[in-house]
C-alpha positions as CSV (number, residue, x, y, z in Angstrom):
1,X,17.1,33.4,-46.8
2,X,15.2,30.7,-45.9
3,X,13.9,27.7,-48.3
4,X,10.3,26.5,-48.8
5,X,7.8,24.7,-50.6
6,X,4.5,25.4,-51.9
7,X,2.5,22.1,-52.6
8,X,-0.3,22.9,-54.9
9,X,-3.2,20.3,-54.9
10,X,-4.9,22.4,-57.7
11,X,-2.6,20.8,-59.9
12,X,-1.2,17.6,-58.1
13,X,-2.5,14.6,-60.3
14,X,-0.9,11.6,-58.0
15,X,1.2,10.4,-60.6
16,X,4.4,10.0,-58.0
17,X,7.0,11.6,-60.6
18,X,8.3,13.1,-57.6
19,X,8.7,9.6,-55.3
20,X,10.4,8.2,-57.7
21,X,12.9,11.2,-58.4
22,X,13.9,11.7,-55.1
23,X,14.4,8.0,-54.5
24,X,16.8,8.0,-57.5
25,X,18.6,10.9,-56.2
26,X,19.6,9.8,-53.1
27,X,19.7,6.0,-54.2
28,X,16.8,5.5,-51.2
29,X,16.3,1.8,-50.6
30,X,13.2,0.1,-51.3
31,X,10.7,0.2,-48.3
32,X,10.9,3.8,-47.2
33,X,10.6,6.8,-48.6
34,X,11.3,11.1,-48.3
35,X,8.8,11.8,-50.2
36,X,5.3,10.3,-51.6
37,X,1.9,10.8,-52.3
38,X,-1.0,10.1,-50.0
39,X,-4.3,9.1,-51.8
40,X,-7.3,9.5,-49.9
41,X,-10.8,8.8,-51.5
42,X,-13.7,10.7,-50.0
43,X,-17.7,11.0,-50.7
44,X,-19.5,8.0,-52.7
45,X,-20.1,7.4,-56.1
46,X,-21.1,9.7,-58.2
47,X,-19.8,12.5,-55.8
48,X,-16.7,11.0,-54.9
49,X,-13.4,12.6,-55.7
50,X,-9.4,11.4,-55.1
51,X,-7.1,13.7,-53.0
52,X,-3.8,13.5,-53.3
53,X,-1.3,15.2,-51.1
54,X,2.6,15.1,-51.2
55,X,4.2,14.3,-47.6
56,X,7.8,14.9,-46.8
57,X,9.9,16.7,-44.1
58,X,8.6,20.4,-43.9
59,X,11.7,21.6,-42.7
60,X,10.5,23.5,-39.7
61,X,11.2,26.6,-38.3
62,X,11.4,25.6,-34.7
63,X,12.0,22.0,-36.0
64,X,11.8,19.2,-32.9
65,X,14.1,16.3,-34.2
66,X,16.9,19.1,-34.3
67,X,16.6,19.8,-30.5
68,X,15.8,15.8,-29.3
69,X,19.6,14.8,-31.4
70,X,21.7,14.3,-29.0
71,X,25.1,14.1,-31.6
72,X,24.0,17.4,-34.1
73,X,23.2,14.8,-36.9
74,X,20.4,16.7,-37.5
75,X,20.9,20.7,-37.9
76,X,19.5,23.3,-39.5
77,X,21.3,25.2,-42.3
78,X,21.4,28.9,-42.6
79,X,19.2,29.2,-45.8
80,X,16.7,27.2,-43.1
81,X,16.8,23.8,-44.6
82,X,16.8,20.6,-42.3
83,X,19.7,18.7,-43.2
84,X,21.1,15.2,-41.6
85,X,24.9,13.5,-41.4
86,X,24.8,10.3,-42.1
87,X,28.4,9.9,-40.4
88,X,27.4,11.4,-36.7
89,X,24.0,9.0,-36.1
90,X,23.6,7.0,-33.6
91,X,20.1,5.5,-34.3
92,X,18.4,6.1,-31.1
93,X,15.1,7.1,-33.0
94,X,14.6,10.2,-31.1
95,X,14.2,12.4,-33.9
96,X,11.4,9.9,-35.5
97,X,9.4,10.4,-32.4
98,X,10.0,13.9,-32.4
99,X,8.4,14.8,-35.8
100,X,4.8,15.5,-35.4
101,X,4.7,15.0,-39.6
102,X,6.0,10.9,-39.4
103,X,9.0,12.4,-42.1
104,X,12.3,10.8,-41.0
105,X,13.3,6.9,-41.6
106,X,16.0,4.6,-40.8
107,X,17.6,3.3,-44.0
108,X,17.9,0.0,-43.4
109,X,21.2,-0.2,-45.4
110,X,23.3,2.8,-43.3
111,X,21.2,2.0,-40.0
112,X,20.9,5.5,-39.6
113,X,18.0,8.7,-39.9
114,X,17.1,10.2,-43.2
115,X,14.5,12.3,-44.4
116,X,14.5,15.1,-47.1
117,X,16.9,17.4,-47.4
118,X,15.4,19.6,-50.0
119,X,18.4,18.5,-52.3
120,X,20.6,20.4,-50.6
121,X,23.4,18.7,-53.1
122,X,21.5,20.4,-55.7
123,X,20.8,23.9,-53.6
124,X,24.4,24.4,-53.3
125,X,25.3,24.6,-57.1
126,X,22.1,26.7,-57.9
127,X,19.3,23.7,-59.0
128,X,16.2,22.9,-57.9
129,X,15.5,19.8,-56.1
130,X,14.8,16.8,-58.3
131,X,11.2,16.4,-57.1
132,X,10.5,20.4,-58.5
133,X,12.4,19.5,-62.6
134,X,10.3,16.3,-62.6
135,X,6.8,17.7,-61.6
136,X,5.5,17.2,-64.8
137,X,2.6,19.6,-63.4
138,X,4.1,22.6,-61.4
139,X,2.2,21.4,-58.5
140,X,5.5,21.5,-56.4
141,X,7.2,25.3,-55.9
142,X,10.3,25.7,-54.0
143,X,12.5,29.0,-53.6
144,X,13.3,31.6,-51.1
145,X,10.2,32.8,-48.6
146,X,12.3,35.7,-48.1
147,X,12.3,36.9,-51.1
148,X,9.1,39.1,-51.8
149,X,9.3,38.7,-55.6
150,X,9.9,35.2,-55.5
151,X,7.4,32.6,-57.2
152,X,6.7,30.7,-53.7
153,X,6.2,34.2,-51.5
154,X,4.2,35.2,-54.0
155,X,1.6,32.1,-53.4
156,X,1.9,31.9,-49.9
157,X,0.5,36.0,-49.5
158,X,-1.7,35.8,-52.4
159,X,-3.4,31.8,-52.1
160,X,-5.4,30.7,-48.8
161,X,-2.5,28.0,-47.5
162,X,-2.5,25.4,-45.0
163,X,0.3,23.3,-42.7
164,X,0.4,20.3,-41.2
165,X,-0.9,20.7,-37.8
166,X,0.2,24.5,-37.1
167,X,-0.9,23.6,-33.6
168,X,2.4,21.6,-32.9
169,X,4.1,25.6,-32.8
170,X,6.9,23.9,-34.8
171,X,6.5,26.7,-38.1
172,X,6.8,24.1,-40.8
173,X,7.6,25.6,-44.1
174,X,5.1,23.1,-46.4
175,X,2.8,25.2,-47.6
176,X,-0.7,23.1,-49.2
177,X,-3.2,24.9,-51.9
178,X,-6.4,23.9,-51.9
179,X,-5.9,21.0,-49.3
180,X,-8.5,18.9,-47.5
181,X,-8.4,18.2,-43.6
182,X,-8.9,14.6,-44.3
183,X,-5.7,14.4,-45.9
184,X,-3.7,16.7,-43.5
185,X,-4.9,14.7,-40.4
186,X,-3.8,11.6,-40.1
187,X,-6.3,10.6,-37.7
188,X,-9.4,11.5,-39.9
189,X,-9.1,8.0,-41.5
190,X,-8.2,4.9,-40.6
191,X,-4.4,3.6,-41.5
192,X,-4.5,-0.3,-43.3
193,X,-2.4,-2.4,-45.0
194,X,-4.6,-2.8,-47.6
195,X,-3.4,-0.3,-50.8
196,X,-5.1,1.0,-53.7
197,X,-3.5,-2.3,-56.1
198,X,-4.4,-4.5,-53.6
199,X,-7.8,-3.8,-52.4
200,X,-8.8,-4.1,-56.3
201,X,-6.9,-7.3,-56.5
202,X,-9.1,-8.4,-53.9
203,X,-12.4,-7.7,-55.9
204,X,-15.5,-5.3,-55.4
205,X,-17.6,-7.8,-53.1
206,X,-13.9,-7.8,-50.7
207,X,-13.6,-4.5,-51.0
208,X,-17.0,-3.5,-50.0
209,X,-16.4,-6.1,-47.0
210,X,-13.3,-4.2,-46.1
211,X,-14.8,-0.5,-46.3
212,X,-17.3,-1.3,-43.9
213,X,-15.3,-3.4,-41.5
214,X,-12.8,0.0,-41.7
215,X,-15.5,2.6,-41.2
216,X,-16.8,0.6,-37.4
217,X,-13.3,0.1,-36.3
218,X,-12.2,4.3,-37.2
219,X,-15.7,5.3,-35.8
220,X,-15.4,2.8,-32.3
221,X,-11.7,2.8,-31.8
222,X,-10.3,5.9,-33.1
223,X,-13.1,8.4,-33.2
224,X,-14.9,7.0,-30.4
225,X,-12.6,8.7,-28.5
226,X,-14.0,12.0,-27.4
227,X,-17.3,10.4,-26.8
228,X,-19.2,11.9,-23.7
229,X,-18.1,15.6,-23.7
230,X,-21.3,17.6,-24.9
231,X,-18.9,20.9,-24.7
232,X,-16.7,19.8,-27.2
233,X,-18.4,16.9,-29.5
234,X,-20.3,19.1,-32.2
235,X,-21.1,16.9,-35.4
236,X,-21.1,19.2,-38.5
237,X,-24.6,19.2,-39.9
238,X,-25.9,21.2,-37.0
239,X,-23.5,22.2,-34.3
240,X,-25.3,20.6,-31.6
241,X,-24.0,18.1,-29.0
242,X,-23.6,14.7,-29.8
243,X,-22.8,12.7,-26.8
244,X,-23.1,9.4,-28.9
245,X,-20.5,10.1,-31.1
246,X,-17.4,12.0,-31.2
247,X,-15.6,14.9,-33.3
248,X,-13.8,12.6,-35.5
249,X,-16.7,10.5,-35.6
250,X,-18.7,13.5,-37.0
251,X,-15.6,14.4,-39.6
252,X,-15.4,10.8,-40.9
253,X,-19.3,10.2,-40.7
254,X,-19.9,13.3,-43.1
255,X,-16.2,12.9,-45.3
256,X,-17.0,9.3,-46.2
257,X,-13.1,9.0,-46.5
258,X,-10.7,6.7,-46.6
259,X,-7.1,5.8,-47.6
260,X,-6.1,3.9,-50.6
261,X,-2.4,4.5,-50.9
262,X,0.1,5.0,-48.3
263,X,3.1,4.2,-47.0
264,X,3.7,1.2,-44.4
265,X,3.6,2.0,-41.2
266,X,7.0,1.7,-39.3
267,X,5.7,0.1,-35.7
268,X,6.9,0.5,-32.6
269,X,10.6,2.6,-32.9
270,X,11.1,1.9,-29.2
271,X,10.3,-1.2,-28.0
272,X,11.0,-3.4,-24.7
273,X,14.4,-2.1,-24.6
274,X,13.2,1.4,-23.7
275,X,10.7,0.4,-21.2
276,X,13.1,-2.0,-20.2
277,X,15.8,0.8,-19.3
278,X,12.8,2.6,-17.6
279,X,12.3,0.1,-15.4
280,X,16.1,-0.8,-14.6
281,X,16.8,3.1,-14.4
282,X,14.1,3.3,-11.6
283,X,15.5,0.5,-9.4
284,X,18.9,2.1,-9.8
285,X,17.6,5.5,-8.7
286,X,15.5,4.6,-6.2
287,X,17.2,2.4,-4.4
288,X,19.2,5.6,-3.5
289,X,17.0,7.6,-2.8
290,X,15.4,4.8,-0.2
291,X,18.7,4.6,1.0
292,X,19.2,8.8,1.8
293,X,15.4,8.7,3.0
294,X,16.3,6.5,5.6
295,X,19.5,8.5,6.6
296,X,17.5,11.8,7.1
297,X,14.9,10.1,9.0
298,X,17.4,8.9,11.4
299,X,16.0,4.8,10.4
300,X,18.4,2.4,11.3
301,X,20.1,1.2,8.4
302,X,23.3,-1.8,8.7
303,X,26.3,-1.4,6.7
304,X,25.3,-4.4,4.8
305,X,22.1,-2.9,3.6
306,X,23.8,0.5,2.5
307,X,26.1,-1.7,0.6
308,X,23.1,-4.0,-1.4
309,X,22.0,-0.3,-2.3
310,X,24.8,0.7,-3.7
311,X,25.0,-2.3,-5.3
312,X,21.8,-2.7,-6.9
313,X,22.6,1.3,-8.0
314,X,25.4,0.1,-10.1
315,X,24.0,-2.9,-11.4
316,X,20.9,-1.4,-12.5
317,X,22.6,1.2,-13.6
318,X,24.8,-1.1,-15.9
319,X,22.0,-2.5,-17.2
320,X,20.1,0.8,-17.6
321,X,22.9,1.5,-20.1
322,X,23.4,-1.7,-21.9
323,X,19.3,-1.5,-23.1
324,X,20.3,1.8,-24.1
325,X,22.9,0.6,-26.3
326,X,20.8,-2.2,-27.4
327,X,18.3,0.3,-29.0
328,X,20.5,2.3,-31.1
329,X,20.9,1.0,-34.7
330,X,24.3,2.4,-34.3
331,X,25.3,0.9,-31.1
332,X,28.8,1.1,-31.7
333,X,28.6,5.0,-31.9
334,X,26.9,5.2,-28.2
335,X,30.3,7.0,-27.0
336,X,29.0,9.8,-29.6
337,X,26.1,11.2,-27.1
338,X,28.8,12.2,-24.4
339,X,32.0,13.1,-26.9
340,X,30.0,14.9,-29.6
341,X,26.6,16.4,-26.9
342,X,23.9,18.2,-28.6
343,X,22.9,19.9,-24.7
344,X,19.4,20.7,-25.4
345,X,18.4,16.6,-26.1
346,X,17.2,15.3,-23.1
347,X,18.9,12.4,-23.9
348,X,22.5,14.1,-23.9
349,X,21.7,15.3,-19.8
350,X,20.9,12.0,-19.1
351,X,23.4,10.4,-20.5
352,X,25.4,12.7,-18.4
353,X,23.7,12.4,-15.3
354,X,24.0,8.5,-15.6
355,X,27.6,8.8,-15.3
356,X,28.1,11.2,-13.1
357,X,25.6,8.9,-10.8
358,X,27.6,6.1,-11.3
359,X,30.8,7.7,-10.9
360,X,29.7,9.4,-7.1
361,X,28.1,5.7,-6.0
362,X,31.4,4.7,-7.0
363,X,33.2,7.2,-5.0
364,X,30.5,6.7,-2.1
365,X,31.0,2.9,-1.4
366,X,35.4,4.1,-1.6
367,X,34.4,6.1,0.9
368,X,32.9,3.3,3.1
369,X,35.4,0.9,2.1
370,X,38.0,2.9,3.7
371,X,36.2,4.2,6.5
372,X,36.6,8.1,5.0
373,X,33.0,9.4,6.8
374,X,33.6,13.0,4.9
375,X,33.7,11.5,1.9
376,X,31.1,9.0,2.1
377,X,28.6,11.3,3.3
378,X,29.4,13.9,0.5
379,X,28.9,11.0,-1.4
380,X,25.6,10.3,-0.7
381,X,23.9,13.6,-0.4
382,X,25.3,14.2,-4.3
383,X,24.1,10.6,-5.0
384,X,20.9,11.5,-4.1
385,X,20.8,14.4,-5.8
386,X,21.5,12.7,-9.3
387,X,19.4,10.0,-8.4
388,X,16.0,12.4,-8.4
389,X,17.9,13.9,-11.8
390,X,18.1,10.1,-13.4
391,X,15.3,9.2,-12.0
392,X,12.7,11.9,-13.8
393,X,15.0,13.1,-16.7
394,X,13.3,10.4,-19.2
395,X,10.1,12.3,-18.5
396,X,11.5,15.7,-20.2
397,X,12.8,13.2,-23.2
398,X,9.5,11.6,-24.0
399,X,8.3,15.4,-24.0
400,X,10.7,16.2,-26.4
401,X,9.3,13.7,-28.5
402,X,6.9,16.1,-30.0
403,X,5.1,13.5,-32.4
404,X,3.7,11.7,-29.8
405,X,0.7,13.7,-27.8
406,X,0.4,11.3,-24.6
407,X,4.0,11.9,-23.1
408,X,3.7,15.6,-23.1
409,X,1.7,15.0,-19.7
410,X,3.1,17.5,-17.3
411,X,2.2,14.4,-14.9
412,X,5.2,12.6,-16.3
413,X,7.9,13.4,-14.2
414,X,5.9,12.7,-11.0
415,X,5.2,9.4,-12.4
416,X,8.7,8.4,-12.6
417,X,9.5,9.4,-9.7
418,X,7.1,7.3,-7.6
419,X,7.9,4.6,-9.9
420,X,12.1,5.5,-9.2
421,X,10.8,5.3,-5.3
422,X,8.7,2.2,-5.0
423,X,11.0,0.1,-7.3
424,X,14.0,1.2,-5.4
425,X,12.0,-0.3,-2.2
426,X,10.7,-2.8,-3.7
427,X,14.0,-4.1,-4.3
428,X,15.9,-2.9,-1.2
429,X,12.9,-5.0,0.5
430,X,13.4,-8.2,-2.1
431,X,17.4,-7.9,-1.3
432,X,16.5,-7.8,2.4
433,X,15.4,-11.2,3.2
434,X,19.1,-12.0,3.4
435,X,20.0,-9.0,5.8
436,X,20.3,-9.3,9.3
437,X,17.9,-6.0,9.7
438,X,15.1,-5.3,12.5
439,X,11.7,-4.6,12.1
440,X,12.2,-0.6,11.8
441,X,13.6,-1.3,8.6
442,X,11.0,-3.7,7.0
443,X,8.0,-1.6,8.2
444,X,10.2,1.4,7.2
445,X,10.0,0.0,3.4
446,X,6.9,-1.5,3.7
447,X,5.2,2.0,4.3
448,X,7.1,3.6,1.3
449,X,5.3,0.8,-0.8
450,X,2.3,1.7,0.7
451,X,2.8,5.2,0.2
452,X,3.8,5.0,-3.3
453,X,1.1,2.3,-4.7
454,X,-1.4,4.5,-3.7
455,X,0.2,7.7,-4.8
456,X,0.5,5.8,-8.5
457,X,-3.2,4.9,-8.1
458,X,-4.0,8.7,-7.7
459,X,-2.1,9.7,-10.5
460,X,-3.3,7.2,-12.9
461,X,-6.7,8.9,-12.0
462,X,-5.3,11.7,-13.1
463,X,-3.2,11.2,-15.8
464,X,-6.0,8.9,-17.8
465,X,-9.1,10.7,-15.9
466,X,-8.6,14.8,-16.6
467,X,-9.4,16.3,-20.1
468,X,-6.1,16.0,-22.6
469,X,-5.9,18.7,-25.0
470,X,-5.4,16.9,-28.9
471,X,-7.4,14.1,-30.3
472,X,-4.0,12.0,-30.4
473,X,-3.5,12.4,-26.4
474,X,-7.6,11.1,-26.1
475,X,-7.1,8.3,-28.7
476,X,-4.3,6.8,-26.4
477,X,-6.3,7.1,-23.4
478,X,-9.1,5.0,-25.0
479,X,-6.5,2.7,-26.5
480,X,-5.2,2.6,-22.6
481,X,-8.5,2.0,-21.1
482,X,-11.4,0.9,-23.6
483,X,-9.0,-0.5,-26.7
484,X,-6.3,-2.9,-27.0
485,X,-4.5,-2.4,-23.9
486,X,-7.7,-2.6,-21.8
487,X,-6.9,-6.2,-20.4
488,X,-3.3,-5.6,-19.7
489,X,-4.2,-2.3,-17.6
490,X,-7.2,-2.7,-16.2
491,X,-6.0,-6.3,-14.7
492,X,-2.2,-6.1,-15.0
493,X,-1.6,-3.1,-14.0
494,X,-4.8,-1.6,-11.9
495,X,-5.8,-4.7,-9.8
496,X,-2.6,-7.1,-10.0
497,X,0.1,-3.9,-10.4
498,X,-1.4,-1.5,-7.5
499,X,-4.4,-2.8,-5.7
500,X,-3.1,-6.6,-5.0
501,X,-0.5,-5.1,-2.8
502,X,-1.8,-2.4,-1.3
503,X,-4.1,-5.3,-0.1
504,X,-1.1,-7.3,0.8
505,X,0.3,-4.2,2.8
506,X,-2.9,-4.1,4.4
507,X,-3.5,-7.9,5.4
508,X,0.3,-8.1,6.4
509,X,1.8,-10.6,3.7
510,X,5.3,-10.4,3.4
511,X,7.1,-7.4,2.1
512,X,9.4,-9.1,-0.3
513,X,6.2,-10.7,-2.0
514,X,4.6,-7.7,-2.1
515,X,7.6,-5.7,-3.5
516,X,7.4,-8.7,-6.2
517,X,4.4,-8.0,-7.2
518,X,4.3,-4.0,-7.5
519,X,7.3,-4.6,-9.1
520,X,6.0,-6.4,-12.0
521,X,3.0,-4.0,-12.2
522,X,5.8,-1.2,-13.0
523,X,7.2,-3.0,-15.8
524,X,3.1,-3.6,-16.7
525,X,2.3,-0.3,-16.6
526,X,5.9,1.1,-18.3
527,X,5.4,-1.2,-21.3
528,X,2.1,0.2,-22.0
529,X,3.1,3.9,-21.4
530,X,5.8,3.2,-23.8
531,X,4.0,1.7,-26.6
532,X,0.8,2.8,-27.0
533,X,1.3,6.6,-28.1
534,X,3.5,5.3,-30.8
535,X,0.8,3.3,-32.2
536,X,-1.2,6.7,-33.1
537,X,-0.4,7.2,-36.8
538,X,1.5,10.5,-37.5
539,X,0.8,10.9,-41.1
């Protein structure tokens, strides 16, 4: 058995009988929804038409919030519908950047996920969900795709249907009739405050004002995007390259579209207290790793210096989790992720690893206290290990997060861990001014910033500079480098974040001041990382 719907625009006449069912089903607060209707208007008078498409979770398959949970709030039933527990989430937001289809909400009452559930209430005792009885059209078809004689299986093998962006591999089981790409892609028009009441509040002169104003900022900051590639810009009157413009250029050029009723967007889900933990993670684990570097390459390190590592491991490493608490909307429940694990999230292992690393510096700076050299150096070489572990695991969580195109750069990982490395240094090198070390040790940490600055510089060129595969992953990059960020990166965290102190290293400033300053270009650079994929709409 597994549960379904069929969404038939054929017969779909946007009158939002079904928003306002399932909001009085599951007494949904004002402000968010399960379900709704998307309104897009495409073409221009007289050949202009209305599209209306109903959005809610399509209860996938292979569905990506249900892997990212870290506590099994969200789990799949054996009939195949996605269901949530209200009484196991944490509100760490993972499963909101997980959904390629923007579905799942925090109710701002509970603090916790939701999204639909397909009435499971209502499964159980043999009804329909509420959205299906109040369809005053039949334009909304629920049952069992299993079942060959069933009213849904039999529309799905005999109608030409279409899914939200099949490309994700996630198998969603929302089924559209006679859909439009304009509606299905988010990206093919522009997202605005502006609604369908408001804009004709505003009058027809305004509204003119606004359509054009929204058609140059889609066309240069979200279309604009693929511009340059004459292998893959093709514009759809003739097929031929169009190095002026790009794909969605072309789309929204010949659609004419544009959205006149949706929901609000819900911003940024993780904000400076996720790049904040990025940042205070890396100093943690890479002062470590600094630390073991040294000891293998036989550089002279005093006991006094070991101990400000260790220190600044468990310090960062306290503060590493108290952003993490800070983040969750639940952050009383943050003892959930290691007493009720879900161990395929990312964000379980991590959790994990964070304290199991502080639990082994613990037991390494015991095992100097008392002089115990077996213990200490087992210590350390399991440190070490866990540091590479905490260091790069957030790289495998962001690409769990399969809503959001830019983090699924196989380049991730190597990012944090240079990060990890040159903020560990950077600090070990700040912290050092009030050691009595020699000059091995300075230049020792002087040439792992050099090493790392330019090793970030290199993979910047390749993160931002190589081809990325979806339209989402290239509208970040231009967001990055041509859009709003372009300021922030190009002088925050290119020239003042990386090439200031290279030069530094180079004209022989002091190390502290130059471990300042690549230090602020991490958090620069982190912040940005962070933030700007979330700001590509998902629905």
């Amino acid at each position: 058995m597994k549960y379904g719907f069929v969404l038939d625009n054929r017969k779909c006449i946007g009158c939002h009988a079904c928003t306002v069912a399932c909001k009085s089903e599951h007494d949904i607060p004002v402000g968010v929804n399960r379900t709704y209707v998307k309104q897009v208007e495409k073409g221009e008078y007289p050949n202009s038409k209305r599209l209306f498409s109903v959005t809610r979770c399509n209860h996938c398959t292979d569905a990506p919030c249900v892997e990212i949970c870290p506590v099994e709030c969200l789990h799949i039933r054996p009939d195949g519908i996605v269901d949530f527990n209200d009484d196991r989430c944490i509100g760490c937001k993972s499963c909101m950047q997980a959904c390629p289809y923007d579905a799942l909400y925090i109710n701002p009452e509970t603090h916790t996920a939701a999204k639909c559930n397909y009435c499971a209430h209502r499964i159980d005792i043999g009804l329909e969900p509420a959205c299906v009885n109040v369809c005053p059209e039949h334009a909304i078809i629920s049952g069992d795709m299993d079942n060959p004689d069933s009213e849904i299986s039999q529309l799905i093998a005999n109608q030409n249907v279409m899914v939200r962006k099949p490309e994700k591999g996630t198998m969603p089981n929302v089924f559209y009739i006679n859909s439009d790409e304009v509606v299905l892609t988010p990206s093919a028009t522009e997202k605005s405050d502006d609604s369908l009441w408001s804009n004709q509040a505003n009058g027809v002169g305004h509204y003119a004002k606004f359509a054009e104003s929204l058609a140059k900022k889609s066309y240069e900051e979200m279309a604009g995007t693929l511009a340059g590639n004459p292998d893959t810009v093709k514009t759809y009157a003739g097929n031929k390259p169009a190095p002026a413009k790009t794909q969605m250029a072309a789309i929204m050029e010949k659609a004419n579209a544009k959205r006149v009723y949706d929901t609000p967007d819900k911003g940024i889900l993780w904000g400076w207290e996720v790049s904040g933990y990025v940042f205070t993670k890396a100093i943690s684990a890479g002062a470590i790793l600094v630390l073991f570097l040294a000891s293998m390459m036989n550089i002279g390190v005093t006991t006094e210096t070991t101990w400000l590592g260790i220190g600044l491991g468990l310090v960062f490493l306290t503060l590493t989790g108290a952003l993490l608490v800070m983040d969750l909307d639940q952050p009383m429940r943050f003892v959930y992720v290691l007493l009720r694990p879900q161990w395929r999230s990312w964000l379980v292992r991590g959790g994990y690893s964070i304290t199991a690393f502080g639990g082994l510096l613990t037991v390494w700076a015991v095992g100097i206290y008392f002089d115990i050299h077996v213990l200490a150096d087992i210590a350390m070489w399991l440190s070490a290990a866990f540091a590479v572990i905490v260091a790069i695991y957030t790289a495998f969580l962001f690409a769990q997060a399969k809503g959001r195109d830019f983090w699924q750069s196989p380049t991730l990982a190597f990012h944090m861990f240079i990060h990890s490395v040159m903020a560990g240094a950077g600090a070990l090198a700040i912290g050092n001014m009030l050691m009595a070390n020699d000059a091995h040790w300075g230049g020792f940490l002087e040439t792992i910033l050099l090493i790392t600055l330019v090793a970030n510089v290199v993979l910047l060129v390749v993160e931002l500079g190589t081809t990325h595969p979806t339209a989402d992953a290239k509208a970040t990059v231009h967001m990055i480098m041509k859009g709003r960020y372009k300021n922030r990166f190009w002088g925050g965290v290119v020239f003042f974040g990386n090439l200031l102190p290279i030069a530094m290293v180079i004209f022989g400033l002091p190390v502290a001041a130059t471990a300042l300053v690549a230090l602020i270009g991490i958090i620069l650079q982190e912040k940005i990382w962070v933030e700007a994929p979330q700001r590509i709409p998902l629905a």
